[in-house]
C-alpha positions, 0 to 999 in steps of 0.5 A, spaced: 513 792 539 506 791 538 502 786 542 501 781 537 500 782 529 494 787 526 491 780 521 490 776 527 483 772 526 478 772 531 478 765 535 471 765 533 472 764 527 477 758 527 474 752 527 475 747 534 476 740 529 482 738 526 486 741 520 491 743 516 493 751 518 498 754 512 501 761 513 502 766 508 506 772 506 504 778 502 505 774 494 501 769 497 507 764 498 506 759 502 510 760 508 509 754 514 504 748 514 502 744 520 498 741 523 493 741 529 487 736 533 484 743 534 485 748 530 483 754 535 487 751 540 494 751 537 493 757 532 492 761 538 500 759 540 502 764 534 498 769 537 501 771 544 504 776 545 510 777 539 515 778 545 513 771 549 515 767 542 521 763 540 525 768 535 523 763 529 516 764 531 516 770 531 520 771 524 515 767 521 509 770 524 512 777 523 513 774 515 507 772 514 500 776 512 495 772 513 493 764 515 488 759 513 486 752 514 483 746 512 478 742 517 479 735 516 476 728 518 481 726 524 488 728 525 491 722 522 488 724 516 491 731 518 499 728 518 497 726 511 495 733 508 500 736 512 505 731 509 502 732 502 503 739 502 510 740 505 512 736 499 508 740 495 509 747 497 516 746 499 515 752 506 521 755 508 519 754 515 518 747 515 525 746 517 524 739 520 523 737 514 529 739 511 535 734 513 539 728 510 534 724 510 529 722 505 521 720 507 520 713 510 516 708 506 514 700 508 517 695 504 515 688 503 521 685 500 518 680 496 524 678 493 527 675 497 527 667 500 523 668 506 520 675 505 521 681 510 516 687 512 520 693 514 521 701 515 526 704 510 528 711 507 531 706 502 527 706 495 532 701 491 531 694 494 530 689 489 523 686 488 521 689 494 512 692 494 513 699 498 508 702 501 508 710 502 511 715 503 510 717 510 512 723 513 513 720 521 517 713 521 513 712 528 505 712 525 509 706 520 512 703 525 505 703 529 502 700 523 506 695 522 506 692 529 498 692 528 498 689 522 504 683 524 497 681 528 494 679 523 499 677 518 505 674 522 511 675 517 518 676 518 520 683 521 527 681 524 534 684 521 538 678 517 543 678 523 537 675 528 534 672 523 541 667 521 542 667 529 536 663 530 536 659 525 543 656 527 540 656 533 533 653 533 530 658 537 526 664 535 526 671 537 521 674 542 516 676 535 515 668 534 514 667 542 508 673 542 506 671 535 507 677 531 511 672 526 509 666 524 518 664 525 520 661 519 527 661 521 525 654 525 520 651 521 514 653 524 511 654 517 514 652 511 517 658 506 511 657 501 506 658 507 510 664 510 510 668 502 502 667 502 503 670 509 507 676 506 503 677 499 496 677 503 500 683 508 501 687 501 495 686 498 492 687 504 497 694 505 495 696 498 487 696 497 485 695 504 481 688 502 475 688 507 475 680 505 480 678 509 477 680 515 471 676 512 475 670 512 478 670 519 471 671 522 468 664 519 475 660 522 473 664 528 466 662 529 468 654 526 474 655 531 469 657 536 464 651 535 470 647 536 471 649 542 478 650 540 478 657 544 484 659 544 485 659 536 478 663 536 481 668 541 488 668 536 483 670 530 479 675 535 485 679 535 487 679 528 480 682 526 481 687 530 488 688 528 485 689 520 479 693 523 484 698 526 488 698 520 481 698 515 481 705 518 481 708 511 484 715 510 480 719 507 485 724 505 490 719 500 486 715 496 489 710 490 494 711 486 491 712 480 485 717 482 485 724 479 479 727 480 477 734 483 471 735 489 467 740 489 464 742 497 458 747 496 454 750 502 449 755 501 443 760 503 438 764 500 444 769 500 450 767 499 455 760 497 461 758 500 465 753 495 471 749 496 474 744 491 479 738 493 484 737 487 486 730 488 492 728 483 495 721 483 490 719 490 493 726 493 490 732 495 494 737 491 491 743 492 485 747 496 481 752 492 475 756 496 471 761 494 465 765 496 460 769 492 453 772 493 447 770 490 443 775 486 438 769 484 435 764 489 438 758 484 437 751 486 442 746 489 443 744 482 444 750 477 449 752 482 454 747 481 453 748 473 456 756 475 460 754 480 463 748 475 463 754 468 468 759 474 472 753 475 474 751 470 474 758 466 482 757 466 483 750 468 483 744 465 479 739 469 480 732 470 477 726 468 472 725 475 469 731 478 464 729 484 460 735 486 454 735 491 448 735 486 447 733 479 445 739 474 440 738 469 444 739 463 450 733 465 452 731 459 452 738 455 456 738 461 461 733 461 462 735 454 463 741 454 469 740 460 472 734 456 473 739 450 477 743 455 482 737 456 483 734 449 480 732 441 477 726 444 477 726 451 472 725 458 470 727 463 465 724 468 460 728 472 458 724 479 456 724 485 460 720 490 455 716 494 459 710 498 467 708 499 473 713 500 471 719 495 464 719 499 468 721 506 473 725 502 467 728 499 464 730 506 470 733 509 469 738 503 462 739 504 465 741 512 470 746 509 465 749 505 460 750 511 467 753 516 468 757 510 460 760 509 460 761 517 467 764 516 464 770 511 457 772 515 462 772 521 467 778 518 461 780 514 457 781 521 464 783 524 465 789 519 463 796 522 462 799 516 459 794 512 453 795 520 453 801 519 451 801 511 446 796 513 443 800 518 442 807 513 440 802 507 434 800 511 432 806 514 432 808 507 428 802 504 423 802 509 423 809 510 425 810 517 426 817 520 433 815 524 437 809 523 434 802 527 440 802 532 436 797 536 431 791 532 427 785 535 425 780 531 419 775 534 419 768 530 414 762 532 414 755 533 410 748 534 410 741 533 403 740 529 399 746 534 403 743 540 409 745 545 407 753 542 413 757 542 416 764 541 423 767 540 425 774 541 432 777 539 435 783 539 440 787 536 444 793 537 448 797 532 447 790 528 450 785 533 446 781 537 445 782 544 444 775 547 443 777 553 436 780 551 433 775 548 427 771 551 423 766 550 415 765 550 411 759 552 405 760 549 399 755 553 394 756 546 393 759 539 389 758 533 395 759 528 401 763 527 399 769 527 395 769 534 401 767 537 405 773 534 399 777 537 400 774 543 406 774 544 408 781 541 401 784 547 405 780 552 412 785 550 409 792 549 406 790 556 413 793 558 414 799 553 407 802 558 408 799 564 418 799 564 418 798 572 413 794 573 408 789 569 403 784 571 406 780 564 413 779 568 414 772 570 409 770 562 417 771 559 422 765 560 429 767 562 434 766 556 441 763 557 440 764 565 439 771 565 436 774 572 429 777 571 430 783 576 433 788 572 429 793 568 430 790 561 424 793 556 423 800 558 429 801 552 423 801 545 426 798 539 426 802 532 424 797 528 420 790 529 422 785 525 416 778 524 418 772 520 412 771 516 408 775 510 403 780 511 398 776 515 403 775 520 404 784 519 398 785 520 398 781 526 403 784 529 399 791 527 394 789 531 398 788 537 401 795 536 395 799 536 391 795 541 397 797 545 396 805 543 405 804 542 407 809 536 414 811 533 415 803 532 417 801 525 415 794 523 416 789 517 416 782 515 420 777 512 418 772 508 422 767 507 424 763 499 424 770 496 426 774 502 421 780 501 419 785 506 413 787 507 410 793 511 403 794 514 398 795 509 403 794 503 400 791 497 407 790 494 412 788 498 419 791 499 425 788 494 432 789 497 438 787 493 440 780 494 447 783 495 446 787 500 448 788 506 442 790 509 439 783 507 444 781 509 443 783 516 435 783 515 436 775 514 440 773 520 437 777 525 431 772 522 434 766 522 438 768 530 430 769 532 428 762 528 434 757 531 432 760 538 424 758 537 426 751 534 431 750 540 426 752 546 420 748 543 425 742 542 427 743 550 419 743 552 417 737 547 424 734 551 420 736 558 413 734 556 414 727 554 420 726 561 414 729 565 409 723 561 414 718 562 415 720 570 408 719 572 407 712 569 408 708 575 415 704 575 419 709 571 424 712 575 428 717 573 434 712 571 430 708 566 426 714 563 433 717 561 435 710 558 429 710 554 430 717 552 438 715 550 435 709 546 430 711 541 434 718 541 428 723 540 421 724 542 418 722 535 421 715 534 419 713 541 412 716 540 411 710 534 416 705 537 412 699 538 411 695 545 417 690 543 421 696 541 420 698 548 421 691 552 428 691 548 430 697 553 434 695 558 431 695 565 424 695 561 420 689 562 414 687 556 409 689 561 412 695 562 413 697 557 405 695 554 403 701 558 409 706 556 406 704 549 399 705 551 401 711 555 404 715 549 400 711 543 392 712 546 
């Protein structure tokens, strides 16, 4: 028996937040859906060795052809979703979910003389407001018990509610102040079914007033010196905030709407759509395209609308990441597509549920667009086109089995870095990369002169070169072993053609031949050669751009990270010379403003309001950094 199955993701490629997984067999059914705080750590359990699983387990895994997931805010919004497509999906191995049981909701009897908050898979109660479904009874219960905090209505059975009547004692929900015990007149039956349509409305629409309300009577209980009243007000604030906690995966009942998730680079697009029905997610749709033209953020929603609705019929809201210029042609067209007289509205969503529903899509769009460059890197035969096809565009005499890119980085002319990456057989070699600190340049283009002179230094001199200890160690790397003596095929810098011409420079000053150089520019991603009056166009589509671009964007990710750390340790070391300032307080600062940019323009009460700055301290933290 094989270890594990042939369609196995990578673990990289499985995001470590939280989401909904689904399996799937070879006709796309779905076959299990569940739920996960993090998706790479209860995915991997699938993946053991096949004889070590459960024999349902296995079945299901040996069943299925493929999984796929869906990151969502936190996990509760997880057991929301997982829920939602359980009953949408209805999976043949959920089978926890097939019982004699009906799902629980929360009902508040409002009916009755002296209304009753409670759990029950019983849907036929007279009168009564339900809230729910819900697919555990425990997560409803929890809520409950939070909310009788604030609301303090009757929970108790008809049985204990009758004892203590006849009795005149409470049970322990009056004693504790979950209930404000009607059963013994503490309140009157008005006072408790105000109590009980408050509880409802607030369960309904989540209505932020009421905490508004509690905190003006605990600051007038507070100036009455009437502590514990104001303490019993603190708690229910804080029982409505916890409840206040919006799900951003169920929305209210009447929303029909799809969302639409886009992220994208100059090469490719990633989009995923959120089909939301009756304030549920009902469906997920996601797919990738290649950009043969470099569209702005706009246009590209106006395409992805034009395909997403090619067979559909869209709803009455569709919220997309950035307007088109032709909305209301737009809007239009799609509200022909659902009727004689019909509307659909085109927005952005900027605030409330939608805006953090919104988000979670946008962050399934970015998984799903790293998700594609990594299989679309990881593919050897896609590598190995990607290497002829740029031997050929640049024509190379062997295929560039080993490519450096050099890219740099400043802060207005200040903390001058540069990066070296290396790729091997189109995979990056990150323990080859290197860092340059540059002490002093003119512009861009004698930093790669400078920086380039200082790595072909290495190609004359392999076993040993004065320039050694000029190059910073990357990822803790030890620098005694030979590392430069191997010369790439191919030099890549991030740049036009001044940038080339001075890495040309470098070259011929080093008397180094047999290196074939070019550079990227970026927008249009033209790649021009030394003494090209044209630059090179490579197909948008194709996998040697592909690769060009992201050995340049690897390069300029290391640059921009290292020049960060050198601005990061530029102003500790100010900061430690100042007298006064020891370590502890230099970290505070820093923690405080939380970049270097807002603490250089802080002002001196800004600074005194830091804990453990005094005013006169902080005038000389100011005049220091602000001269």
């Amino acid at each position: 028996m094989a270890t594990t199955v042939s369609w196995r993701p990578k673990a990289g490629e499985i995001p470590q937040q939280p989401g909904v997984y689904r399996f799937r067999d070879a006709s796309a059914r779905v076959l299990y859906v569940g739920k996960a705080k993090n998706l790479r750590a209860r995915l991997s359990n699938y993946f053991a060795p096949l004889d070590s699983l459960h024999e349902r387990t296995r079945r299901m895994v040996l069943t299925a052809s493929s999984v796929e997931w869906t990151v969502v805010g936190n996990d509760f919004e997880a057991l929301q979703l997982e829920f939602t497509w359980i009953k949408e999906f209805d999976p043949p191995f959920n089978v926890q979910y097939k019982d004699d049981k009906s799902y629980p909701y929360l009902a508040i009897t409002l009916g009755d003389p002296v209304p009753r908050v409670m759990v029950t898979r019983n849907r036929s109660i007279p009168n009564a407001r339900y809230f729910g479904p819900f697919s555990r009874a425990w997560a409803i219960r929890e809520t409950v018990d939070i909310m009788l905090k604030a609301f303090p209505m009757r929970s108790c059975s008809e049985t204990t509610f009758k004892r203590a009547k006849q009795t005149g004692r409470p049970c322990l929900l009056g004693d504790i102040g979950k209930c404000a015990a009607p059963c013994v007149g503490r309140v009157t039956l008005e006072e408790h079914k105000s109590i009980s349509l408050d509880f409802a409305s607030f369960m309904g629409g989540n209505d932020s007033r009421y905490v508004t309300t509690i905190t003006k009577r605990m600051k007038d209980a507070s100036a009455a010196m009437d502590y514990e009243s104001a303490a019993r007000y603190r708690d229910q604030i804080g029982a409505m905030e916890t409840a206040l906690a919006r799900n951003a995966v169920v929305l209210d009942d009447g929303v029909d709407a799809d969302l639409f998730g886009i992220a994208h680079d100059e090469l490719a697009a990633a989009v995923q759509q959120f089909i939301v029905r009756g304030g549920r997610i009902r469906g997920v749709r996601g797919w990738v395209v290649d950009k043969e033209l470099d569209v702005e953020l706009p246009d590209l929603v106006e395409s992805v609308l034009q395909n997403a609705y090619e067979d559909a019929v869209p709803p009455r809201d569709v919220f997309v990441p950035a307007l088109p210029d032709d909305t209301a042609a737009l809007e239009r067209w799609l509200g022909e597509l659902r009727g004689p007289g019909s509307r659909v509205k085109i927005g952005v969503a900027r605030r409330g549920d939608k805006a953090t529903l919104m988000q979670t899509v946008t962050q399934n769009a970015q998984n799903a667009l790293i998700l594609y460059k990594t299989r679309r890197s990881g593919d050897f035969v896609a590598r190995s086109q990607a290497l002829a096809d740029i031997q050929e565009a640049l024509g190379m005499a062997d295929a560039p089995l080993r490519m450096e890119c050099y890219d740099v980085s400043h802060l207005s002319g200040t903390n001058i870095v540069a990066s070296m990456v290396v790729f091997e057989d189109g995979l990056p070699r990150k323990d080859q990369y290197r860092r340059f600190s540059i002490p002093e340049s003119t512009d861009d283009t004698e930093s790669i002169y400078q920086t380039l002179s200082r790595r072909l230094a290495y190609l004359r001199e392999p076993e040993s070169s004065p320039v050694a200890d000029a190059l910073d160690d990357a990822d803790g790397v030890e620098t005694k072993r030979k590392k430069f003596a191997y010369p790439p095929q191919l030099l890549i810098v991030d740049g036009g053609q001044p940038q080339v011409s001075a890495a040309q420079r470098a070259l011929d000053d080093a008397g180094i031949t047999g290196i074939q150089l070019c550079g990227i520019a970026k927008r249009l991603e033209e790649i021009w050669l030394p003494d090209s009056d044209f630059p090179v166009i490579l197909p948008r589509n194709s996998d040697a751009l592909f690769l060009i671009q992201r050995i340049r964007d690897e390069a300029h990710r290391f640059a921009i990270s290292y020049q960060r750390q050198k601005r990061r340790n530029d102003i500790q070391s100010v900061l430690a010379e100042i007298p006064g300032l020891g370590p502890a307080r230099v970290r505070e600062i820093l923690k405080h403003f939380g970049s270097v940019a807002k603490l250089k323009n802080a002002k001196v009460e800004e600074v005194a309001s830091v804990k453990g700055i005094g005013p006169a301290l902080a005038s000389i933290v100011v005049g220091r950094l602000q001269p």
